[in-house]
KEMARKE-747736 format. One line per field, with one value per residue (C-alpha): x, y, z; chain; residue in three letters. Coordinates in steps of 0.5 Angstrom, whole numbers, plus 500, padded with zeros to 3 digits. Each point is the difference from the previous one (the first is absolute). Layout:
REM KEMARKE-747736
xx X,...
yy Y,...
zz Z,...
cadena A,...
residuo ALA,...
REM end
This chain:
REM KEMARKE-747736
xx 312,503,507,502,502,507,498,502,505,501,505,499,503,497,505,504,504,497,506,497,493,498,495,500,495,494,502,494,500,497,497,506,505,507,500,506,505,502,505,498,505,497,500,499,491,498,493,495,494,494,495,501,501,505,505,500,505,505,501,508,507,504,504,495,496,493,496,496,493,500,499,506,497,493,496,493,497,499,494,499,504,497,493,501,501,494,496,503,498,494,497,503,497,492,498,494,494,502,506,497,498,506,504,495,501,507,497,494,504,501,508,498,498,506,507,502,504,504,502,498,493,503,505,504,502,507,501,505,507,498,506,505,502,493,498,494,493,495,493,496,494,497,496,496,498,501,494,500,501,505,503,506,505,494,503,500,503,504,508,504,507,504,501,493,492,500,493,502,496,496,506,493,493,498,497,504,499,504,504,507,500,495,500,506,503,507,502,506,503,501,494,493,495,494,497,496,496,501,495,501,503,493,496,503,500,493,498,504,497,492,503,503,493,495,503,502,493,497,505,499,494,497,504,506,498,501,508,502,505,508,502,508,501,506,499,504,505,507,506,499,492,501,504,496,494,504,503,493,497,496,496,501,495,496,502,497,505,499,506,500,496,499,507,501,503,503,494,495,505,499,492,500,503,496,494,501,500,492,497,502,496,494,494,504,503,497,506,504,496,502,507,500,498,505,505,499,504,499,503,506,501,503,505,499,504,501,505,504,499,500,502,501,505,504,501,503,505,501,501,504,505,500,502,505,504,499,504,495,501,493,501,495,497,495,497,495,495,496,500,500,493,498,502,497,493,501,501,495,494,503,502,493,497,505,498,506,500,507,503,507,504,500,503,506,501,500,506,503,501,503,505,502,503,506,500,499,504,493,496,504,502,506,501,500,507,500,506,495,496,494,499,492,497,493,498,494,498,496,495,497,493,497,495,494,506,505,506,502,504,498,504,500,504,504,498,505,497,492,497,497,493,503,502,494,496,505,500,492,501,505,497,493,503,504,494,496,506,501,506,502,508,503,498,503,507,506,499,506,499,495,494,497,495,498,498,493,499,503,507,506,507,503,504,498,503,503,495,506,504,499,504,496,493,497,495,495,497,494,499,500,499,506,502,507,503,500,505,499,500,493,496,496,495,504,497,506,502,503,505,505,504,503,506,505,507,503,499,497,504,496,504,496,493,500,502,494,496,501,499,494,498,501,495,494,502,500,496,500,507,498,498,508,502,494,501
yy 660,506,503,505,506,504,506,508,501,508,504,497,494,495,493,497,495,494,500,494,497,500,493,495,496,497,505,501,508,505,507,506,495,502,495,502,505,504,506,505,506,503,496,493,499,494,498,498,494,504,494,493,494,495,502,495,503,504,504,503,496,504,505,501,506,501,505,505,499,492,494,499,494,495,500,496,503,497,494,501,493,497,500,498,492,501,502,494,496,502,499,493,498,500,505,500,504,506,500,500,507,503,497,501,508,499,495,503,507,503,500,507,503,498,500,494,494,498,507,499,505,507,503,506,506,502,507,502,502,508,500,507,498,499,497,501,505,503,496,506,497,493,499,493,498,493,495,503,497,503,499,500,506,503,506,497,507,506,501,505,500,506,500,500,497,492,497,492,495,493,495,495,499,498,503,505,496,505,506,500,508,505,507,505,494,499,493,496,498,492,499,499,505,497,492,498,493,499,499,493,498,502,496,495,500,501,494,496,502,499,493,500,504,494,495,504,503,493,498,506,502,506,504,499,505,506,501,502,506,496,500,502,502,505,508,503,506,501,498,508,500,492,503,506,496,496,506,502,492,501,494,501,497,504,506,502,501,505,499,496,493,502,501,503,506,505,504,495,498,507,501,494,501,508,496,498,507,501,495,503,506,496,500,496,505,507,504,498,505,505,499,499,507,503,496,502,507,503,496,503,500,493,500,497,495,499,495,502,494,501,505,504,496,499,507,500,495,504,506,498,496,505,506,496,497,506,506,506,506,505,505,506,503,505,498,505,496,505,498,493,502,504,494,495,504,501,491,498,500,497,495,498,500,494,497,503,504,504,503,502,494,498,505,500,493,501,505,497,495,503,504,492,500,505,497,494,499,502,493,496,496,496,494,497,501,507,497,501,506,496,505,497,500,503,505,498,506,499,504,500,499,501,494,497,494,504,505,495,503,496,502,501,496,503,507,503,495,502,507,504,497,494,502,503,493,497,505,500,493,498,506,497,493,503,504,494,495,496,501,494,498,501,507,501,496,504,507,504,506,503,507,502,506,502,507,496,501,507,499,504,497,494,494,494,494,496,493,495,498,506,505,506,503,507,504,504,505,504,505,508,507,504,506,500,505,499,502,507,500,500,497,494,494,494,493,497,492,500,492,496,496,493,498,493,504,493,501,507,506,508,501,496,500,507,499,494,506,505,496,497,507,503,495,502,507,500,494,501,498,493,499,500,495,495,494
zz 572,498,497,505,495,502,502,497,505,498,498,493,501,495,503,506,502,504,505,505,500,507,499,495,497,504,506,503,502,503,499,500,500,496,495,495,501,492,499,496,498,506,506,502,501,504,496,505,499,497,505,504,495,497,495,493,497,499,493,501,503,504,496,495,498,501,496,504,498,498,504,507,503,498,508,501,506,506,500,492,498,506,498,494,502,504,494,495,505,501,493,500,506,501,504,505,499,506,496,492,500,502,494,495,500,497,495,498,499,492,499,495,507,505,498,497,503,494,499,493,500,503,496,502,495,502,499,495,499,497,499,501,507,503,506,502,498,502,499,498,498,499,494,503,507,502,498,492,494,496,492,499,498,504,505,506,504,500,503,500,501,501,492,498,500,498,499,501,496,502,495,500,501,507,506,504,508,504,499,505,500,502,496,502,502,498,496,499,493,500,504,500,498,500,499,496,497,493,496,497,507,503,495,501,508,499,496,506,505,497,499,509,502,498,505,505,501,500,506,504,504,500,505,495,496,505,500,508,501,501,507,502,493,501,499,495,504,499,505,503,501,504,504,502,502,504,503,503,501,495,496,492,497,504,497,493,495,495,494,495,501,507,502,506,500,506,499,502,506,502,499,503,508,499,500,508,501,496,503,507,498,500,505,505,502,501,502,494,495,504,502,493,497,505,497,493,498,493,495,497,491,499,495,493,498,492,497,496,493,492,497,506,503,494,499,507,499,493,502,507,495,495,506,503,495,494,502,497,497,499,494,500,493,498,492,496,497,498,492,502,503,495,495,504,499,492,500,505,497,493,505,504,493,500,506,505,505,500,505,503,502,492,497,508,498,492,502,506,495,495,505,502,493,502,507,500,508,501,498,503,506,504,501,507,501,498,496,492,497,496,495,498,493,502,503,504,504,506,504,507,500,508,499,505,502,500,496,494,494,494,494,492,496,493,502,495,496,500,498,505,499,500,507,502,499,504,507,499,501,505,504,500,503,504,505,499,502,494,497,497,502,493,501,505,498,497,501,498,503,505,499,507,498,508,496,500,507,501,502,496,502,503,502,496,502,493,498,501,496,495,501,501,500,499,505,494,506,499,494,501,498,501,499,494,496,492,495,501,507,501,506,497,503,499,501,505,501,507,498,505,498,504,497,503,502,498,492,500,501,500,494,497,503,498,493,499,504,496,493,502,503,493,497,505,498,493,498,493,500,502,493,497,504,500,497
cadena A,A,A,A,A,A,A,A,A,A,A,A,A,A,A,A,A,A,A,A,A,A,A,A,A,A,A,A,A,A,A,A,A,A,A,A,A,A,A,A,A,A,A,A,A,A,A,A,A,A,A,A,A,A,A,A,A,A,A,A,A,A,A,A,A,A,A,A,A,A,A,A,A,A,A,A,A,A,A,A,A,A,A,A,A,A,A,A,A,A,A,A,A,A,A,A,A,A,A,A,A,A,A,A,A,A,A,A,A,A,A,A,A,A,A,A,A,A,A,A,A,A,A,A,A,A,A,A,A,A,A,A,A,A,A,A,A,A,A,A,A,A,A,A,A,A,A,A,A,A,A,A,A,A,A,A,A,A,A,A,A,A,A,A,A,A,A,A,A,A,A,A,A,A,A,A,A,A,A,A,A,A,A,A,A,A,A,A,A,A,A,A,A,A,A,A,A,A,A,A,A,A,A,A,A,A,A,A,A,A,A,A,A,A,A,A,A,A,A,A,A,A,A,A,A,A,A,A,A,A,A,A,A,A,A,A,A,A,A,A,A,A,A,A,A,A,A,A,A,A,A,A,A,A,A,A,A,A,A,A,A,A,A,A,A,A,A,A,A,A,A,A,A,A,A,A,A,A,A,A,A,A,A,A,A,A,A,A,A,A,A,A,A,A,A,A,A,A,A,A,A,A,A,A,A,A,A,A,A,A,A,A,A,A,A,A,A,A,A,A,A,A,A,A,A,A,A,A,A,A,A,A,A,A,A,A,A,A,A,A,A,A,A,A,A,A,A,A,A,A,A,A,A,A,A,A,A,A,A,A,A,A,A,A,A,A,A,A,A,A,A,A,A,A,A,A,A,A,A,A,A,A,A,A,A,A,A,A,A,A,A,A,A,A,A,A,A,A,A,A,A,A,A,A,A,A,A,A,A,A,A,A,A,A,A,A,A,A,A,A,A,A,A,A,A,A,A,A,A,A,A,A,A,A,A,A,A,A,A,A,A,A,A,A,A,A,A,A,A,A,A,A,A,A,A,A,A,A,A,A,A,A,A,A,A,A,A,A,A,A,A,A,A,A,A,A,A,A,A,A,A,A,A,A,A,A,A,A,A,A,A,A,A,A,A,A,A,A,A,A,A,A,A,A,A,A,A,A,A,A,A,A,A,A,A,A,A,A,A,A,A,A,A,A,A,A,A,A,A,A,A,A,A,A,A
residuo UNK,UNK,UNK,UNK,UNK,UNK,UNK,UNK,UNK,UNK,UNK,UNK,UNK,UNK,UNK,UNK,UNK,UNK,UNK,UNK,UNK,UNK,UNK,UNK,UNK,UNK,UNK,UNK,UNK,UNK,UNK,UNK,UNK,UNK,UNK,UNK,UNK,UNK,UNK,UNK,UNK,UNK,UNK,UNK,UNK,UNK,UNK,UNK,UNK,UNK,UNK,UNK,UNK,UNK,UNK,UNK,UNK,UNK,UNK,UNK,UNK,UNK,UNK,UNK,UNK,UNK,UNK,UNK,UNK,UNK,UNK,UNK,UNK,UNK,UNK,UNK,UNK,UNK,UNK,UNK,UNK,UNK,UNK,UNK,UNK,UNK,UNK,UNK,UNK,UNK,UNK,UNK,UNK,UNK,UNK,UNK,UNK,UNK,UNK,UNK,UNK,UNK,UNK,UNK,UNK,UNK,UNK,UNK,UNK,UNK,UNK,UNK,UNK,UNK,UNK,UNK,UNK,UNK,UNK,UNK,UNK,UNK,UNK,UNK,UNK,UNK,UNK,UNK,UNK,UNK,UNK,UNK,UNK,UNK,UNK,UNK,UNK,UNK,UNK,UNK,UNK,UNK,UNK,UNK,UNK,UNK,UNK,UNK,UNK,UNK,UNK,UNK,UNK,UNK,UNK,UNK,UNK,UNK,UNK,UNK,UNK,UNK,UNK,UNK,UNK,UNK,UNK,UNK,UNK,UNK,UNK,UNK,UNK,UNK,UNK,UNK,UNK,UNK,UNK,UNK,UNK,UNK,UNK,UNK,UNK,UNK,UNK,UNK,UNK,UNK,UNK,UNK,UNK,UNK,UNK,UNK,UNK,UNK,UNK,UNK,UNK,UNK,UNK,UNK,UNK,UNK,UNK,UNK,UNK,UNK,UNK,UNK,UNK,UNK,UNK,UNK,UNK,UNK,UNK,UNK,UNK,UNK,UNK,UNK,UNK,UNK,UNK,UNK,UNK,UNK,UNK,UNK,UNK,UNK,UNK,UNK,UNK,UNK,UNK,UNK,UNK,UNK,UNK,UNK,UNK,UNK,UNK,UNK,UNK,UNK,UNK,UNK,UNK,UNK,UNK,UNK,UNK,UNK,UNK,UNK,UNK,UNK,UNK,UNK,UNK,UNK,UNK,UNK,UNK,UNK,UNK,UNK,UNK,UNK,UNK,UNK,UNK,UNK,UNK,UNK,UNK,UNK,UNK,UNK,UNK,UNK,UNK,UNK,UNK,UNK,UNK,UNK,UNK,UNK,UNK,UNK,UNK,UNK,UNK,UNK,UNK,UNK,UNK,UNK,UNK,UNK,UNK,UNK,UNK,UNK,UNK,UNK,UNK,UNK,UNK,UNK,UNK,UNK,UNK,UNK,UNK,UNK,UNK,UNK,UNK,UNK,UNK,UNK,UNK,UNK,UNK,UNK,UNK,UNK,UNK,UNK,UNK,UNK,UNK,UNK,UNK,UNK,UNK,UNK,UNK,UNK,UNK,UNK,UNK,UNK,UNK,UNK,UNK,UNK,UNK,UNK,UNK,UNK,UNK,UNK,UNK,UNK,UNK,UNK,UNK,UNK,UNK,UNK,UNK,UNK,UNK,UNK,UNK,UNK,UNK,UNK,UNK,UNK,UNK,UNK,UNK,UNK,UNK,UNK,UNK,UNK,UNK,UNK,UNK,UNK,UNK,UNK,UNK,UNK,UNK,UNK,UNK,UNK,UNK,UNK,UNK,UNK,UNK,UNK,UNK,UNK,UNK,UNK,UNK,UNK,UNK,UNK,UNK,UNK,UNK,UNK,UNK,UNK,UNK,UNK,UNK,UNK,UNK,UNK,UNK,UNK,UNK,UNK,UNK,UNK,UNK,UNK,UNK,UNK,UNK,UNK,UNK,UNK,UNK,UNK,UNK,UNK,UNK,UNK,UNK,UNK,UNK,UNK,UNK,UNK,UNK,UNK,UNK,UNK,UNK,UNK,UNK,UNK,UNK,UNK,UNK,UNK,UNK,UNK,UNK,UNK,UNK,UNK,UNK,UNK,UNK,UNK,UNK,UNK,UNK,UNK,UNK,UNK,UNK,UNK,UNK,UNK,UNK,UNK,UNK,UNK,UNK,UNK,UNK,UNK,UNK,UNK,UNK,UNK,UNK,UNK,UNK,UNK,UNK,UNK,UNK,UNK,UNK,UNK,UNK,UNK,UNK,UNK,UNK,UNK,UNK,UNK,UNK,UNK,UNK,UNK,UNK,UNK,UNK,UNK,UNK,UNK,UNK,UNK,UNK,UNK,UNK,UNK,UNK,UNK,UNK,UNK,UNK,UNK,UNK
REM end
């Protein structure tokens, strides 16, 4: 017996109407038979049985609202609920001696090593709500394997959503019996993620069944003791892989599966019927290695798919969203900052005796911030009407960081707060969880405004795309030497700072990009001025 779970139907819908229900309960139904007709935003979808079996129950009327990814109709496989009266029956009855060693496998089988059938031994962990709109995560790294014991508060794998690393952790002691999700695979929140036995369910099993063993054993012979392979048990595979094997006469429970308990995947299908075509290669055939050779031409570079997951494919959607929905405007600026490199040399070494490492970015951000005091248009954002500006009481400066899992933006809170070592402690930390992709989510929540410094590679200008919902970002480009005329008209070298400014044309005007710019240019021109307005 199963819940036959409302698949994703795409295309972000997470609900549908159940218009018709096409059988009702006690219905027996075949395999890829329509069972419910539901009306999604998009189009009508017809929902087809996932195997042969009778229908028990049926968990919505018509008219009512199904939620995608929970259970739409209750279905016990075909010869699932007739074997149970047998069974039953053959326990009351007193069975001959032929029939004895067939039963006592069951009996004599320990309820910790096979799922249990009350349901009360085995226990699933639910993925959780990760909250900020998620729905489902990378499963990056499992932390156990199935069999081990684990602690509770123990971490039992890492996720990554398209916002951060989530270590997940065992809410009791027990021991892990399957892990629903192979690595790189991607997990659904609100359903299983692994099972496990809890400790004191599992104790307790055990002392039952040392209890069981003795008069089982006592009653059934030797040959009992060895459990035979169950016939006619059904092989995993989806409706389409089913529908494959019988499209080529093929058996399915003769073809190894290799997906997840033993599910029989497209590929097995397909490594399976070129297995026909090997075996004619073999010494009946003394023509086929030849004909074979001259068949065979050079192999082609195959083409390398990746998927596109995590952090990766959260950026996609950001950017796709930011570009079509943010009219973009690019403003270009040069900055001198030859005596903000000269004072960073002079402060650097009071600063490692402190324990900080100090670079650049600590005195753009304390500067950025101070410029926001005049303009504060720049850290804001609009309502989702476009009808409000939000003008926010921080400024969290925001900085991308291209780390192993992908481009994340964590951010430092109170900028105009903190002072430059403060700062400084604060981009060394994010900057190290974020190449090594751990960043926690309240790092990457809230920023205000955005710092890209692609100069780090070796670019100079571009067109950033603004992390929404801020309201603008800047491009820092690649430091350098240039030739510039002093007070006295003589040329001099100059250390130049190449920036480009995204601004949102719906709040932002170049007027005012341009005056922000100037000001904050001022502060990384003359550091020393920074001094008067800190607070």
């Amino acid at each position: 017996m199963s819940n036959f779970i409302l698949p994703d139907i795409g295309e972000g819908i997470v609900e549908c109407e159940l218009v018709k229900w096409l059988v009702s309960e006690g219905d027996v139904i075949e395999e890829d038979q329509p069972v419910a007709e539901v009306m999604t935003d998009k189009a009508l979808v017809e929902i087809p049985a996932p195997y042969k079996g009778r229908v028990t129950r049926l968990f919505y009327k018509e008219g009512d609202i199904a939620k995608v990814h929970s259970p739409l109709f209750e279905l016990i496989e075909e010869g699932q609920d007739d074997s149970a009266a047998p069974a039953q029956q053959e326990k009351e009855t007193p069975a001959p001696a032929e029939s004895s060693s067939e039963q006592a496998p069951a009996n004599d089988t320990p309820p910790t090593t096979t799922p249990a059938t009350d349901g009360q031994s085995t226990e699933d962990f639910i993925l959780p709500d990760i909250g900020e709109g998620i729905v489902e995560c990378e499963v990056v790294e499992w932390r156990v394997a199935e069999g081990d014991e684990i602690e509770e508060d123990q971490p039992v794998v890492d996720v990554m959503t398209d916002k951060a690393m989530v270590e997940i952790t065992a809410p009791k002691a027990g021991r892990v019996t399957k892990l629903y999700h192979q690595q790189q695979a991607m997990a659904r929140v609100h359903e299983p993620l692994f099972a496990f036995i809890p400790r004191d369910r599992e104790e307790h099993a055990d002392a039952k069944a040392e209890a069981d063993q003795t008069p089982a054993r006592e009653t059934a012979p030797a040959a009992a003791q060895t459990v035979a392979p169950q016939r006619g048990q059904r092989v995993p595979a989806s409706p389409a892989v089913r529908r494959l094997v019988r499209e080529h006469d093929l058996n399915l429970g003769d073809i190894a599966g290799s997906g997840k308990d033993g599910r029989v995947l497209k590929a097995d299908v397909l490594a399976h019927l070129e297995q026909p075509s090997a075996a004619s290669r073999g010494p009946e055939s003394t023509e086929a290695p030849a004909s074979s050779v001259q068949a065979q031409s050079p192999a082609e570079p195959e083409v390398r798919v990746e998927p596109i997951r995590g952090m990766k494919a959260a950026m996609a959607r950001r950017m796709v969203t930011s570009a079509t929905t943010i009219p973009h405007f690019i403003y270009s600026e040069d900055i001198d900052v030859t005596e903000l490199l000269a004072l960073r040399e002079q402060l650097k070494k009071d600063a490692e005796a402190s324990g900080s490492r100090l670079t650049l970015m600590p005195f753009f951000m304390k500067a950025m911030a101070l410029a926001i005091q005049e303009y504060p248009v720049l850290n804001s954002r609009l309502n989702d009407d476009v009808t409000e500006i939000h003008y926010l009481p921080q400024c969290n400066i925001g900085m991308a960081v291209d780390g192993e899992a992908g481009l994340m933006v964590p951010n430092v809170k109170g900028v105009e707060k903190l002072t430059l070592l403060g700062i400084a402690n604060e981009v060394s930390r994010l900057t190290e969880a974020a190449r090594s992709g751990r960043v926690s989510q309240e790092d990457l929540k809230g920023g205000t405004i955005t710092i890209s410094n692609i100069g780090a590679l070796g670019g100079t200008y571009a067109s950033p795309i603004i992390n929404a919902p801020e309201v603008a970002i800047v491009a820092l480009g690649r430091t350098q030497k240039l030739p510039r005329f002093d007070a006295n008209g003589q040329v001099v070298e100059r250390a130049i700072l190449p920036v480009s400014w995204a601004g949102d044309h719906r709040i932002i005007d170049g007027g005012t990009i341009a005056r922000f710019c100037n000001r904050w240019k001022a502060y990384l021109e003359s550091p020393q001025s920074m001094l008067l307005q800190m607070g």
